[in-house]
Structure formats: structure tokens, C-alpha cells
C-alpha positions as CSV (number, residue, x, y, z in Angstrom):
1,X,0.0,0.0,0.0
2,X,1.5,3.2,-1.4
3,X,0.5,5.5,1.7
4,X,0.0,9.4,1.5
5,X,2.6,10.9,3.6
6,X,1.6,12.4,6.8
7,X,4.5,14.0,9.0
8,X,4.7,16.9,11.0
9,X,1.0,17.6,12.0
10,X,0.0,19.3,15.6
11,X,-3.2,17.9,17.0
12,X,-5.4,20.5,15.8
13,X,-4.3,19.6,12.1
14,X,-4.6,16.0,12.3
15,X,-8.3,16.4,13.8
16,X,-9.2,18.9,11.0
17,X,-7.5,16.4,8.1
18,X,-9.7,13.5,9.6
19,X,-12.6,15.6,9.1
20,X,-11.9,16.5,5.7
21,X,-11.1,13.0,4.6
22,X,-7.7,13.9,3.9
23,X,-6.3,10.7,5.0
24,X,-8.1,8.5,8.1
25,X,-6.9,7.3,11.3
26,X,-5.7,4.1,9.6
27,X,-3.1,5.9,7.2
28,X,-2.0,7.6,10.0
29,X,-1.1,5.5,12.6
30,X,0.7,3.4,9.8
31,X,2.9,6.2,8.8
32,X,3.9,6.8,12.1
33,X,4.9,2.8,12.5
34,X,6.2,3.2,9.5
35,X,8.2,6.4,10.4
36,X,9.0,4.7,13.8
37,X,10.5,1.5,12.0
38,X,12.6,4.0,9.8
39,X,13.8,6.4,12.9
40,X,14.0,4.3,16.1
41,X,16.5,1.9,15.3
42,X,19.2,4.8,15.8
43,X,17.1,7.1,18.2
44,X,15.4,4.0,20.3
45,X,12.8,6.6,21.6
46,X,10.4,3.6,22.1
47,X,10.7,0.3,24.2
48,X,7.6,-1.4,22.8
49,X,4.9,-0.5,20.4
50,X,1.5,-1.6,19.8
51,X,0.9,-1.6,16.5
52,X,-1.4,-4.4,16.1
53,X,-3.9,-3.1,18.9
54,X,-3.1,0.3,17.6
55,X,-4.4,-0.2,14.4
56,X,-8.0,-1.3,15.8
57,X,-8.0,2.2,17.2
58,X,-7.7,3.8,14.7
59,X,-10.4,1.3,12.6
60,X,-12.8,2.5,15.4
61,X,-11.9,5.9,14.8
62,X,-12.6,5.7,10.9
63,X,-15.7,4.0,12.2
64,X,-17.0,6.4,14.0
65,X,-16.1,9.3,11.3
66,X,-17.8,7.3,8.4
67,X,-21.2,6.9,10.7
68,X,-20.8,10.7,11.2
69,X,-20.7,10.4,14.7
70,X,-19.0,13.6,16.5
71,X,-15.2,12.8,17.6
72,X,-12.9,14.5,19.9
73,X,-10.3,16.8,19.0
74,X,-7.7,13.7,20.3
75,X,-9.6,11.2,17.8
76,X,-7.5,9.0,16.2
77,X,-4.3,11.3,17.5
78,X,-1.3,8.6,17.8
79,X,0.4,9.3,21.2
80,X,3.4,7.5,23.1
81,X,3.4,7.3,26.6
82,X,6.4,6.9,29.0
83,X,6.8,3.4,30.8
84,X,6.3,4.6,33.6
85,X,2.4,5.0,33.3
86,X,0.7,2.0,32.8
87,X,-1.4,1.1,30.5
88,X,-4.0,-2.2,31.1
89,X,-2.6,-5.5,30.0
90,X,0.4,-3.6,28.4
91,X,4.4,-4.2,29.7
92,X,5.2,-1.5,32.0
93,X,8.8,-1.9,32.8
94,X,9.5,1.5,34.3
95,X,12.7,1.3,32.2
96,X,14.4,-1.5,34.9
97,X,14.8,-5.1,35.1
98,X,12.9,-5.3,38.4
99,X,9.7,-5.0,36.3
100,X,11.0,-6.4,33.1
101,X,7.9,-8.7,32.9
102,X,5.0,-6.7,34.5
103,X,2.1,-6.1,32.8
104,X,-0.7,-3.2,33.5
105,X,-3.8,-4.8,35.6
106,X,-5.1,-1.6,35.0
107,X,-5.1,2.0,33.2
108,X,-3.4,4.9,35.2
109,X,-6.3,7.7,35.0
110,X,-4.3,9.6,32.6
111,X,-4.4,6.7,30.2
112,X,-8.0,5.9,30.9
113,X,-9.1,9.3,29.9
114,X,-7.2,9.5,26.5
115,X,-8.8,6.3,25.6
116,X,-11.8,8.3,26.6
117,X,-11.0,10.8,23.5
118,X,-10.2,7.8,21.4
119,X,-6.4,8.6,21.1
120,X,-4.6,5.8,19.2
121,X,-1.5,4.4,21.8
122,X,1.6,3.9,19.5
123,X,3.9,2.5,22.5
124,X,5.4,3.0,25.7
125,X,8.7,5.0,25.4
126,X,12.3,4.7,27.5
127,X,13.1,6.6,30.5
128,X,16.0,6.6,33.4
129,X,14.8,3.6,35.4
130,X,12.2,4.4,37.7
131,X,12.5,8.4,36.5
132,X,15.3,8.8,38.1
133,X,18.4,10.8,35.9
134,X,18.3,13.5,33.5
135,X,20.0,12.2,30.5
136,X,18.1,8.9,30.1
137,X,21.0,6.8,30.0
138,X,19.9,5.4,33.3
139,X,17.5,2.9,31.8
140,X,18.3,-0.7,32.4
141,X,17.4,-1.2,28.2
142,X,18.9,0.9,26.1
143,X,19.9,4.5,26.1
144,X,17.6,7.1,23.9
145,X,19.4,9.7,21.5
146,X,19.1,13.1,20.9
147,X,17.2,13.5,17.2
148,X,18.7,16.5,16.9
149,X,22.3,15.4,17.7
150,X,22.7,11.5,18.4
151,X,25.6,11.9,20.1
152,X,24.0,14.0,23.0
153,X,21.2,13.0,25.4
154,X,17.8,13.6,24.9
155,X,17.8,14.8,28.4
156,X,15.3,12.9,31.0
157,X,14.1,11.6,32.5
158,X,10.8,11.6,30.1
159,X,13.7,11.4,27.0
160,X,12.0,8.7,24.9
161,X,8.7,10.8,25.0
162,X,10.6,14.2,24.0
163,X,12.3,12.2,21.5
164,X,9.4,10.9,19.6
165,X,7.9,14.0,19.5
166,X,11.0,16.0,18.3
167,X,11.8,13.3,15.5
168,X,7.7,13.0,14.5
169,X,7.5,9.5,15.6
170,X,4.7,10.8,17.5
171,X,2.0,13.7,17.4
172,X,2.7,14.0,21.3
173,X,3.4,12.0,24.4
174,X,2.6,11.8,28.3
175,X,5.8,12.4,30.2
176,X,6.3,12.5,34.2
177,X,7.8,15.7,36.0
178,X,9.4,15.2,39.8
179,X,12.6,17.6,39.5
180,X,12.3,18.9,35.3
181,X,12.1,15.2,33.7
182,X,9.1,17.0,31.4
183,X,10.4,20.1,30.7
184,X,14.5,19.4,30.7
185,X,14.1,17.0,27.9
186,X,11.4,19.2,26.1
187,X,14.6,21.4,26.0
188,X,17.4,19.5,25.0
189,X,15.0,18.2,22.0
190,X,13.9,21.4,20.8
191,X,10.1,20.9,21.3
192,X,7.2,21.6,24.3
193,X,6.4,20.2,27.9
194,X,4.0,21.2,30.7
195,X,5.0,20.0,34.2
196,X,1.6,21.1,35.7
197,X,0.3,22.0,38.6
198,X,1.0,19.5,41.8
199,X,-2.1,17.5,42.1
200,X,-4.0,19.0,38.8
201,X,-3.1,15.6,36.7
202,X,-4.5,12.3,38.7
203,X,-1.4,10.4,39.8
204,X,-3.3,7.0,39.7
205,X,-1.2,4.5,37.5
206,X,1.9,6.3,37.7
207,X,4.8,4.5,39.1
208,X,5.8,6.4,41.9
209,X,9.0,7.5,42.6
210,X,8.6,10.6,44.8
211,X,4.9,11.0,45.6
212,X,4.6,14.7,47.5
213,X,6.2,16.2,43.6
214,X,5.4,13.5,41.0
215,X,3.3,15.0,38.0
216,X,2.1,13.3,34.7
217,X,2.3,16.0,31.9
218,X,2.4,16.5,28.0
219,X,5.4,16.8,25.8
220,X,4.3,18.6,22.4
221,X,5.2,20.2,19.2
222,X,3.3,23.4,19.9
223,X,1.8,25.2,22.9
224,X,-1.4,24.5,21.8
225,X,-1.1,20.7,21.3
226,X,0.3,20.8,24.9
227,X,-3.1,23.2,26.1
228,X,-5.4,20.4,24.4
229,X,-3.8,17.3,26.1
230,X,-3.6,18.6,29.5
231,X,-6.9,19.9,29.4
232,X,-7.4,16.0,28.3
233,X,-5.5,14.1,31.7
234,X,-6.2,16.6,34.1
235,X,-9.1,17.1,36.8
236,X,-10.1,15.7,40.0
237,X,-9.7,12.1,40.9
238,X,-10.9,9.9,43.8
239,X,-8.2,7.3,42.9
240,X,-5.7,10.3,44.0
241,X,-6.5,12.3,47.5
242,X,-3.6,15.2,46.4
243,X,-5.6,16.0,42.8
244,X,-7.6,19.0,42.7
245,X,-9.7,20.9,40.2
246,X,-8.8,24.9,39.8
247,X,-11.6,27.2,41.6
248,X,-13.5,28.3,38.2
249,X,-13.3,25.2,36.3
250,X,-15.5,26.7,33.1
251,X,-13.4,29.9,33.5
252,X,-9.7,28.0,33.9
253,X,-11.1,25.5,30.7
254,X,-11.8,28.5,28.6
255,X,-8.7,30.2,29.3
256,X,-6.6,27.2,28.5
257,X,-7.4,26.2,25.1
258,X,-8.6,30.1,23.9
259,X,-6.5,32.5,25.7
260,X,-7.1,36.2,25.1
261,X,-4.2,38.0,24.1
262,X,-5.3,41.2,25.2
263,X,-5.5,39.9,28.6
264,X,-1.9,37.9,28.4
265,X,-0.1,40.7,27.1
266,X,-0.8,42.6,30.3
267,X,1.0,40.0,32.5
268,X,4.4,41.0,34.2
269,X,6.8,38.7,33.9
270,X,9.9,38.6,36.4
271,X,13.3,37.6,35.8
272,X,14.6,36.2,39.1
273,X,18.8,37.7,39.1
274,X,19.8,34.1,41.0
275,X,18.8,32.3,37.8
276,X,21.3,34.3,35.8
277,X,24.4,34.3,38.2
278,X,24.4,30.5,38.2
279,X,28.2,29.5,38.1
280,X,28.5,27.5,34.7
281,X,25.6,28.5,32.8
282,X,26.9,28.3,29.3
283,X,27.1,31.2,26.6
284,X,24.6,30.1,24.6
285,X,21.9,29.2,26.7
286,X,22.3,32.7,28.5
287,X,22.2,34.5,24.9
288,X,19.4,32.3,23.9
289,X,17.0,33.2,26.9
290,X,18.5,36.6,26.5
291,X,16.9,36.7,23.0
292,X,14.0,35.3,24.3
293,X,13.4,37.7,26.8
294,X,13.8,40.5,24.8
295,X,11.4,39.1,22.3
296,X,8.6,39.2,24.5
297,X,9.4,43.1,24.8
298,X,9.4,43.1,21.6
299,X,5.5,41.5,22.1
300,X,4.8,44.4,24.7
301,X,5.8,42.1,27.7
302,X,6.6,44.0,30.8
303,X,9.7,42.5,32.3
304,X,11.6,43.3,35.7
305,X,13.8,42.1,38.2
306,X,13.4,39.8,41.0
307,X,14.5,38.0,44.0
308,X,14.4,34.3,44.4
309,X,16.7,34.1,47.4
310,X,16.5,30.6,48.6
311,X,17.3,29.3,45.1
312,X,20.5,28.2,45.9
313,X,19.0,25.8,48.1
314,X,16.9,23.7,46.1
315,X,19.2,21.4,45.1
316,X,20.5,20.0,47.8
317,X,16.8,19.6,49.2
318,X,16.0,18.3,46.4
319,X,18.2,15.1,47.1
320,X,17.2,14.6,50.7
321,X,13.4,14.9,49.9
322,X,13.0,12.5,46.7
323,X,15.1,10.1,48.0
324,X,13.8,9.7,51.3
325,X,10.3,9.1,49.3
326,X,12.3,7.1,46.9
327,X,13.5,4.4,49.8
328,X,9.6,4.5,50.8
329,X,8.1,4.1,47.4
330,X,10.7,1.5,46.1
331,X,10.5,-1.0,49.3
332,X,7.2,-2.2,47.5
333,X,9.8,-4.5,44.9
334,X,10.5,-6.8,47.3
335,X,11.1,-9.9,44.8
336,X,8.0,-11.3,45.9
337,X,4.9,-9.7,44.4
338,X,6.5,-8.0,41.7
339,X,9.3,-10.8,41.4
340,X,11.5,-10.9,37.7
341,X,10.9,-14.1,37.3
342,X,7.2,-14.4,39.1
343,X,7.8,-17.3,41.6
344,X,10.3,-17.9,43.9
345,X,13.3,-20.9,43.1
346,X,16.4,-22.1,44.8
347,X,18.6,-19.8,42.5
348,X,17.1,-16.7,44.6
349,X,17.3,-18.5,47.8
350,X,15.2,-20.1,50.4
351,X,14.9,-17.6,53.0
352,X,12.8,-14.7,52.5
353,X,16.3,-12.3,53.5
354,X,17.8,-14.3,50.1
355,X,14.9,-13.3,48.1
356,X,15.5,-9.7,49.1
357,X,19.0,-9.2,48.6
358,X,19.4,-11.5,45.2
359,X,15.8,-9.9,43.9
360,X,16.8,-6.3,44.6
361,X,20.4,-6.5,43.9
362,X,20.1,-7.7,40.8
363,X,17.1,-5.8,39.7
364,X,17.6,-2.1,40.6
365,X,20.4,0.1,38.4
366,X,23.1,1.9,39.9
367,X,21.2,5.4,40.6
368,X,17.9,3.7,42.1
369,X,20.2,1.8,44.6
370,X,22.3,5.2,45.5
371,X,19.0,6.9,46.1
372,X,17.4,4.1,48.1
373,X,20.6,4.1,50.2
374,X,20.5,8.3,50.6
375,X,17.4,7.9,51.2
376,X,17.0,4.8,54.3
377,X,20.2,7.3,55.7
378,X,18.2,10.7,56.0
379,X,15.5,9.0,57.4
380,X,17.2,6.4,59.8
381,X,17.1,7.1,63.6
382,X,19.7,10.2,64.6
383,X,19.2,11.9,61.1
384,X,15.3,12.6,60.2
385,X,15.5,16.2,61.9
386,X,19.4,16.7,60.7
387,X,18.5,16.3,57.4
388,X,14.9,15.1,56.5
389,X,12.9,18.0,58.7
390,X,15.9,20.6,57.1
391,X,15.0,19.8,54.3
392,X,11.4,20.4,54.2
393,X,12.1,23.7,56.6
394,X,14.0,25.2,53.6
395,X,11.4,23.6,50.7
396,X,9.0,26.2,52.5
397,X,11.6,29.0,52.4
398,X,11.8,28.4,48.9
399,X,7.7,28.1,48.6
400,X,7.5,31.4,50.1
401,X,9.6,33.1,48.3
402,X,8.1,31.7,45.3
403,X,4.6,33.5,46.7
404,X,6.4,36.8,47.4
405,X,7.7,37.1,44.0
406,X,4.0,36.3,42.4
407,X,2.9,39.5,44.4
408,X,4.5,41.8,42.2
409,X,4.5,39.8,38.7
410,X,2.7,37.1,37.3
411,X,4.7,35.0,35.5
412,X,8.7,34.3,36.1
413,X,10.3,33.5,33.2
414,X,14.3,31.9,33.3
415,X,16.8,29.6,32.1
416,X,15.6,25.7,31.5
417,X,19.1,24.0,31.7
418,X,22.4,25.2,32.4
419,X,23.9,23.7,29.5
420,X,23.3,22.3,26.0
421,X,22.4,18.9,25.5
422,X,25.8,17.0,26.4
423,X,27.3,13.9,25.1
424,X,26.3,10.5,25.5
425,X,28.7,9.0,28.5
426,X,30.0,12.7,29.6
427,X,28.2,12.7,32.6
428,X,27.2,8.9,33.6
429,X,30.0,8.7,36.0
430,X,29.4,11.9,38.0
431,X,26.1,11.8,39.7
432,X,26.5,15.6,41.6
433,X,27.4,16.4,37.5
434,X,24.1,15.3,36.1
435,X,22.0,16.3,39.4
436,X,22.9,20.3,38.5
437,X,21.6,19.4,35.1
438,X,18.4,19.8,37.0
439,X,19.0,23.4,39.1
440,X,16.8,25.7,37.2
441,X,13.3,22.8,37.1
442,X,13.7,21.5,40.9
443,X,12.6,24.7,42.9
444,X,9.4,25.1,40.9
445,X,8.8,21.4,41.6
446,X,9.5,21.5,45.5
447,X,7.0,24.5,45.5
448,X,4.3,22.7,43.7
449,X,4.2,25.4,40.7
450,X,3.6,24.5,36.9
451,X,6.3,25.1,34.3
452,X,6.2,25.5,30.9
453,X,9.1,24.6,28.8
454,X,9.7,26.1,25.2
455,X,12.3,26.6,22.5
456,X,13.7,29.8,22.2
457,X,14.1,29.6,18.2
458,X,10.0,27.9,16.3
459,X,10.9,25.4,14.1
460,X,10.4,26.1,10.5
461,X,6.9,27.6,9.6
462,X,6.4,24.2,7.7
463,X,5.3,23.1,10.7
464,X,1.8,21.7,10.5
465,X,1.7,20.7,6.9
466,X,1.6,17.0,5.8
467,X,4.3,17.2,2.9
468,X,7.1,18.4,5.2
469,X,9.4,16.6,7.3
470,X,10.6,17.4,11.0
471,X,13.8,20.4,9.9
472,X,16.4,20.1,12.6
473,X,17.3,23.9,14.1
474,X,20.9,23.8,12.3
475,X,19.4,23.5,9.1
476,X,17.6,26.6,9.7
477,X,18.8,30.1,8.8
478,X,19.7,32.1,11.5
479,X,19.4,29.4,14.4
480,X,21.1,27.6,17.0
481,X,22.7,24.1,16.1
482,X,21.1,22.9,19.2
483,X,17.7,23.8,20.8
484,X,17.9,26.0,23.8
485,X,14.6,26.3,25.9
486,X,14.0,28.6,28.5
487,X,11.0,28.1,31.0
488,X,7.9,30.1,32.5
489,X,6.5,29.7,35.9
490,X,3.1,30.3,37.2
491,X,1.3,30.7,40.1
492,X,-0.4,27.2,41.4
493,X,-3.6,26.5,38.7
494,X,-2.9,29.2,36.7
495,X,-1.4,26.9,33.5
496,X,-3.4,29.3,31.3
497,X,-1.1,32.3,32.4
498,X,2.0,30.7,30.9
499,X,0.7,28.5,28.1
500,X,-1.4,31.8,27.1
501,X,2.0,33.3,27.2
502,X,3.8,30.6,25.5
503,X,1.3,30.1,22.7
504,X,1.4,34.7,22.1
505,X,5.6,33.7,21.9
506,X,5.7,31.0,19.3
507,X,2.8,32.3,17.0
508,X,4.1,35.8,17.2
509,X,8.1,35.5,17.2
């Protein structure tokens, strides 16, 4: 079958070629397998697809369209989602051996309500094991490349999801956000994430890894694709006591999929001076957020100063509070219930203490077993108030000052990473190396906030059309050879202030 191509499309395109019988669901989703047989092999974005139960989807979607029933905007849309959100009687490995052979008894809610829309599921993409890195070369599978460079990291640890989006093996994908693993690798690949609101996207289904700052979120091509499938996951969940729904939930929905213009160009934006006296923030991402900034001026954005005092702080924090949850949330993969091989045998031993040590030795990575190990220490007998209680003394310093600063503007707007994406291997073997990866995403997490990651440079105004292919930013004139992002902050549920303000940057610069 000779097959129409189909690359390149946002959400809002591929729902309005459906409808015009441009091409159907079918076509699509087997371009993108297609596309994905073609790409992965030196990318390895994915670690399993679906195509055979994928392809029913989309039948049903055709269905549907061809008995001129009404569809959703996410109809027939083919999404990835990281392996860390399960998906019913799907492998969800969590990117480590100790769940190599686990499958999904049931849909995370975030899953549950896409199938709701009739989104087509290409696969379930790599990750650092358990979320835990920021280069995704953590997994216990494979390491993910860079489509922009394949010799650099994708970032992580949501890597394989911002990789099939930024090489078009996707329309979009559901990543997870607990210290920037949305929006860091959103960055490094030159494309879109929304690390929302703590407790505004059910965490039901998602494998925990530190529950008081995990968040599922959407990696995009545009701001607007990232708008629709948020407003698609999130909401109020009795499977999870810490969701929420914003105050005006008519109001916030409006906002966030038509924002007014008139009303976002009247926000203040601050630029918080800690964020741009980091020691070792590299040249170009400081001219790149520079150019940023000053094209929002160029928009009629106010822009001014702030403080952020306790920003220096929210590393170290950081890596007393996740992996004292860490230790918590990992004791559950005990070798028992959630065993490699299912059943106990005399290879793992006969006394439950052998089933332990062989199970868990063998089955966690290097970074899941130095934070279970931080983690039991900071919260063993003699330390929990030396270092635990700290710790969450100074996550309210930085909470507050966070709440200060939104008195005076409402959105802060700063650098994403310190660096450009780095090499595969650079930093694997220096942990504090890869951890400051992370400095600019962690204090927004430890205060609860939502983020909105975006490149500074569009990509080609192709983008959107079904004859063009993906153009990497160092084929385009006057850009970057890698993708710098830069990030905006808002104020707890207000996701429409900065993807308002995103969307008014990339359809206006």
C-alpha cells in the first residue's frame, strides 16, 4: 500500500485532516509505525509499540467518522506514553529489570481518559529507570538519543517521550515531572512540555518515585497541542486524594485552550537575578533566553527584576526529599509480588532475607540503589531532623519566596538548563554532574508550581503541513545548532497564564 505521507502535523491539524477525509486514522497511525520502524533503530525513543492493537484504534476511529458520529479533538491522534504510566494489559517496565515482565492490571487515569478521547496508543517510550536521571541513560534497556544530535542526550528523564515528538514519531506524548524530567528534555530536543500543577493531573497509575512532587504531563510540538492534552488528563480524581480541580473550572477551561491575548499581554513577567548568576551557565543558553526575553518586549511584555533568594538551596533539598520518598516508594519490589521471574526458586534462595538481597540486587540500576541508600540514611534514627525535617524547613523557604515574588508579577520566566544537550557518556560517571543538570526545574517542583518549557528559536513555519518533514534547528537560517529552551513559571492552577503566554511567543516571534 502506497501510503499518503503524513509528517509533521500538531493535533489540531490532524483532527481537521480527519474531518476533511484527507487521509483516516488508519493511514495515519501506519505512517507513524512506519516512520518509527525507519527512525528508532538509531534514536530507540520507544521500548515497545503496539501496533497491532493500535491499528484497531484507529479502525474505530474511521468508524466512528464514516457513521458521522462527533469525535474528539484527540480522535485517532497517535500518542506514546512513557513506561512509567501503565497502560492495562500492556508491559510496563519503568525502564528497569525489576519489572521487566510486568504487565498493566489496570489503566493509570491519565491513560484511561485519552482512551476516553479515542487517542490511538503507538507504544510505551524509554526513560532513566524508575524516573530517576536526567540524560536517560539510566534505563536498564537501552539509552535514547538526541534526534537532533545523536551523540547528545535527549535529556530525561521523560527522554523517549521528547524524542518521539522531536523526531515526529509521535503527534505528542505523556511524560512524568518530579525535579524537570518533562520540561529538561522538552529542551534538550527542541520541542514543548508542561510539568503542571502538583495534584492537577491524577497520579493513579503512575509509578511512583517521589509522591509529594510526581506529576504526569504532555510533551508537544506546539503550545497548543500541549493546552489540548492537558486539558485531556487533568481534573479531579478519587483514585488520588492530592488532585484538585482549579476554583473556576468553566473559567480556567476557557482560558486554557482560547486564551485572550489582550488579557496575556498585560502579564508581568519577572526575571529572578539568582537564575542568571548560576556559576557555569553556558554562553549560549544565557544568549538564547536573553533573546527570548527581549522578544517578549518586543511583544509588549513587561519585564523586571526579582528575588528568588533561597534558590540556591533547592538542590541540595531536592536530594534529601526524593530520596527519602524514593527508599519509601521502592520497598514495595520486594522480589516477591513483583518478582523478575514471578515465583520464587532455589537460585534466589530459600529464606525470605535471600529473596531480598538476590531480587533487589540484581534488579535495581546503579542510581535507584544510591538513592534508596541516601534515602533509608536521612530518614534512619539520629538523622530525620538533621537532614529530612531541614529539608522540608528550607522547601517552605523556597515556597515562600516563590509566593512573594508572584505578588509583584505574574509569571517568572528563566533559564531551563544550564547547558546544551551534552554527550552520550559525559556525565554517567558523575552523579553531583548530572543532578545540577536539574537546578533551574527542581525549585518550581519543591513549591508545587507549573512550568512551561519552550524553545527559544520555532521550528520552520512548515510546521503543521503533511508534505514536510521534521527540519532540525541547524538547518535553519539564522538558528542555533542545538535547541535552547528557556522556562515560565506560574502561580499554582494558573497553567493558562503561561501557556497563554507561551502560545502569544511561538505564534508571534
Amino acid at each position: 500500500m502506497s501510503l499518503v505521507p503524513i509528517k509533521n502535523l500538531t493535533i489540531r491539524d490532524f483532527h481537521d485532516g480527519l474531518l476533511n477525509k484527507d487521509f483516516t486514522a488508519l493511514e495515519a497511525t501506519e505512517n507513524y509505525y512506519t516512520r518509527i520502524r525507519e527512525k528508532d533503530p538509531s534514536i530507540s525513543a520507544y521500548l515497545s509499540t503496539r501496533e497491532e492493537a493500535a491499528l484497531r484504534e484507529a479502525e474505530q476511529v474511521d468508524l466512528a467518522i464514516a457513521q458521522n458520529e462527533e469525535v474528539p479533538l484527540l480522535a485517532g491522534v497517535p500518542l506514546a506514553v512513557k513506561d512509567n504510566i501503565l497502560f492495562k494489559g500492556e508491559i510496563t517496565t519503568a525502564a528497569s529489570k525489576m519489572l521487566e515482565t510486568y504487565t498493566a492490571s489496570y489503566d493509570a487515569t491519565a491513560t484511561a481518559k485519552l482512551k476516553a478521547h479515542k487517542a490511538v496508543f503507538l507504544g510505551k517510550t524509554n526513560l532513566d529507570e524508575f524516573a530517576m536521571g536526567s540524560s536517560t541513560e539510566n534505563s536498564a534497556f537501552q539509552i535514547t538519543k538526541n534526534p537532533r544530535d545523536p551523540t547528545r542526550v535527549p535529556g530525561g528523564s521523560s527522554g523517549g517521550s521528547a524524542a518521539a515528538v522531536a523526531a515526529d514519531m509521535a503527534v505528542a506524548a505523556l511524560g512524568s515531572d518530579t525535579g524537570g524530567s518533562i520540561c529538561q528534555p522538552a529542551a534538550f530536543c527542541g520541542v514543548v512540555g508542561l510539568k503542571p500543577t502538583y495534584g492537577a493531573v491524577s497520579r493513579s497509575g503512575l509509578i511512583a518515585m517521589a509522591s509529594g512532587l510526581d506529576q504526569i504531563g504532555p510533551i508537544a510540538k506546539t503550545v497548543e497541542d500541549a493546552a489540548i492534552l492537558f486539558d485531556a488528563i487533568r481534573g479531579k480524581d478519587p483514585l488520588d486524594a492530592t488532585s484538585a480541580e482549579p476554583e473556576n473550572p468553566e473559567k480556567y477551561q476557557e482560558e486554557l485552550l482560547n486564551p485572550d491575548f489582550q488579557k496575556i499581554k498585560k502579564l508581568r513577567v519577572g526575571l529572578p537575578k539568582e537564575y542568571f548568576d548560576v556559576e557555569g551557565l553556558a554562553p549560549e543558553i544565557r544568549n538564547g533566553v536573553e533573546r527570548a526575553i527581549e522578544k517578549m518586549k518586543g511583544l509588549g511584555i513587561a519585564v523586571e527584576e526579582i528575588s528568588l533568594p533561597h534558590t540556591k538551596y533547592a538542590v541540595p533539598c531536592y536530594y534529601i526529599i526524593v530520596p527519602a520518598e524514593v527508599s519509601s516508594n521502592l520497598a514495595r519490589f520486594d522480589g516477591i509480588r513483583y518478582s523478575r521471574q514471578g515465583t520464587r526458586n532455589k537460585e534466589q534462595g530459600t529464606t525470605l532475607k535471600d529473596i531480598y538481597l538476590r531480587t533487589r540486587g540484581e534488579g535495581f540500576g546503579a542510581e535507584p540503589k544510591r538513592r534508596i541508600i541516601l534515602g533509608t540514611f536521612v530518614l534512619s534514627s539520629g538523622y530525620y531532623d538533621a537532614y529530612y525535617d531541614k529539608a522540608q524547613r528550607v522547601r517552605a523557604l523556597i515556597k515562600r519566596d516563590f509566593e512573594q515574588a508572584f505578588e509583584h508579577v505574574g509569571v517568572i520566566l528563566t533559564p531551563l538548563t544550564p547547558t546544551l544537550p551534552f554527550k552520550i557518556g559525559e556525565k554517567v560517571n558523575d552523579p553531583l554532574a548530572m543532578y545540577l543538570e536539574d537546578i533551574f526545574t527542581l525549585p518550581l517542583n519543591l513549591a508545587g508550581l507549573p512550568g512551561l518549557s519552550l524553545p527559544v528559536e520555532n521550528r520552520d513555519k512548515g510546521q503543521g503541513t503533511r508534505d514536510k518533514d521534521v527540519t532540525p534547528l541547524s538547518h535553519v537560517p539564522g538558528s542555533m545548532s542545538l535547541p535552547v529552551g528557556f522556562q515560565l513559571i506560574g502561580k499554582p492552577f494558573h497553567e493558562p497564564d503561561i501557556l497563554g503566554l507561551g502560545r502569544y511567543y511561538q505564534e508571534n516571534s
